[in-house]
N, C-alpha and C positions, 0 to 999 in steps of 0.2 A: 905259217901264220894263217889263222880261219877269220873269219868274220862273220858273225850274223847280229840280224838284227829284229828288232819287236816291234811293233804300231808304239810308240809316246804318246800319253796323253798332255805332255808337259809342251810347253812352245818352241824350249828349246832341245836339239839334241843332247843325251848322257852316253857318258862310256865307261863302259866295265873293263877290267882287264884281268884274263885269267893265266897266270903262269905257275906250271907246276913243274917241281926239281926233279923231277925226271927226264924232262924235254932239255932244260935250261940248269944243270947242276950248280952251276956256280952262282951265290949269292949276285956277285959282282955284275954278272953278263944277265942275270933277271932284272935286276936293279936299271941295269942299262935298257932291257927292252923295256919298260915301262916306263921309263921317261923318256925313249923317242915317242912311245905309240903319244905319249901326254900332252907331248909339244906338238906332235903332227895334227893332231884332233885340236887341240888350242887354235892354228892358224888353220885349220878349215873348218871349222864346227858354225860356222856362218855359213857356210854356201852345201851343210846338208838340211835334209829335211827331218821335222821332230821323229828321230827317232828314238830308242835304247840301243847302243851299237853293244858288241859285248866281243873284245879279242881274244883270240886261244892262241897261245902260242905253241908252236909243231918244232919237233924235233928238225934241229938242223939253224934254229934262228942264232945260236950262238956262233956261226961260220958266217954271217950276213957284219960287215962293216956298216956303220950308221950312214954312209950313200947307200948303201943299194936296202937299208932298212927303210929308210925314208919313202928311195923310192917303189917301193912294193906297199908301204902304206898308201903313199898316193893313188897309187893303180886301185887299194880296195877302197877308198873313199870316191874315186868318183864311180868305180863301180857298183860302189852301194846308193851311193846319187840317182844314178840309173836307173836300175831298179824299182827304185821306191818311187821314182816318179810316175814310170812304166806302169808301175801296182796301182796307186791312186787313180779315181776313178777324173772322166775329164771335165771341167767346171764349168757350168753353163751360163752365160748371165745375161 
């Protein structure tokens, strides 16, 4: 699974989800990665910053159980957190 993300002009974060049957053949196990990444992004999409997230999923996601999908989502949302805070310039007032 990749994750990148774009400057939002919107307030709140968006996410994209790209899955192609080449990585993920089965209708069934696409279907399923993109209602974990759906739900995962639903309960944290409050605590990122406005971004456009956008997922790719990588060969090998159909061997990932929905714990260790979950948890490897988590891992890229706060490391995309990180980041983007890191990026942002620091506020002065």
């Amino acid at each position: 699974m990749l994750a990148r993300t774009v400057d939002g002009s919107r307030p709140l974060p968006r996410l994209g989800i790209i899955v192609a049957r080449r990585h993920l053949p089965r209708a069934t196990t696409r279907n399923r990665f993109k209602r974990a990444v759906r739900e995962s992004f639903r309960h944290r999409q409050h605590d990122l910053p406005a971004l456009d997230v956008i997922v790719l999923a990588r060969p090998g996601g159909n061997t990932m159980d929905n714990a260790e999908l979950f948890q490897e989502l988590d891992r890229a949302w706060r490391k995309l957190g990180k980041q983007a805070t890191s990026r942002s310039p620091a506020k002065t007032g």
